[in-house]
C-alpha positions as CSV (number, residue, x, y, z in Angstrom):
1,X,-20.3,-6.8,10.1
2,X,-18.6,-3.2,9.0
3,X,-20.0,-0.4,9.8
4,X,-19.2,3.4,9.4
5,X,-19.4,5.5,13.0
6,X,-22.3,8.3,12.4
7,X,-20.9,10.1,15.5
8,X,-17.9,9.8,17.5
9,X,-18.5,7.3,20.5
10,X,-16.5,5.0,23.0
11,X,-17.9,1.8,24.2
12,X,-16.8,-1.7,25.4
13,X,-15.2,-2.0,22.4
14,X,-13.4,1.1,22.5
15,X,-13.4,4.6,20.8
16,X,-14.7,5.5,17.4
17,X,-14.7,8.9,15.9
18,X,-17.8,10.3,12.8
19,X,-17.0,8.4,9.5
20,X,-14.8,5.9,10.9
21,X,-15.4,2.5,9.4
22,X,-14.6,-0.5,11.8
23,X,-15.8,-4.1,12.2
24,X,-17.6,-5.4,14.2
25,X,-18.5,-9.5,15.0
26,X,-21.0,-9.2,17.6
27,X,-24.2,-8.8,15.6
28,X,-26.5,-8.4,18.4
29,X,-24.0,-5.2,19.3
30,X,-23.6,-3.9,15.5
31,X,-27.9,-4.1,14.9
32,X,-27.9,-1.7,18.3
33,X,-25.4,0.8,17.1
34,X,-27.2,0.8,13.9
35,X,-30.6,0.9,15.5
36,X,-29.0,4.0,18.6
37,X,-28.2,6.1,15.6
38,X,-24.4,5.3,16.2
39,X,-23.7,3.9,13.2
40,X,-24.7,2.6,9.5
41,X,-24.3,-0.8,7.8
42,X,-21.3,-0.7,5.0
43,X,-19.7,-3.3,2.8
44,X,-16.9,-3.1,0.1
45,X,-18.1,-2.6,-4.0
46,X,-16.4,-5.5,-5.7
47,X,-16.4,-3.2,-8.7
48,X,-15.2,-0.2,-7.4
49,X,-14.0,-0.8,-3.9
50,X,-16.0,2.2,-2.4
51,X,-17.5,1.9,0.6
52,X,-21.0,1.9,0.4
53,X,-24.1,1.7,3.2
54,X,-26.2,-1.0,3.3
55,X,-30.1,-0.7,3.9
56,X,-30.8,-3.6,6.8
């Protein structure tokens, strides 16, 4: 799952600074990011290529 940092943070899976965009396979650890206010959900437009947040 990508997801773009909301805040800079370190963790397990190392450091991550605000607007960052970084993947991550651990679901489990990506929903409690999104959930801690860490992070948002983002995915690639096929059209465009932006990066755009996804509502989970």
């Amino acid at each position: 799952m990508k997801l773009r940092a909301l805040q800079s943070f370190s963790g397990a899976m190392g450091s991550f600074h605000k607007g960052q965009v970084f993947e991550i396979q651990d679901i489990d650890v990506a929903q409690n990011l999104i959930s801690s206010g860490y992070a948002v959900g983002v995915e690639s437009c096929p059209s465009c290529g932006s990066i755009i947040e996804i509502n989970s």
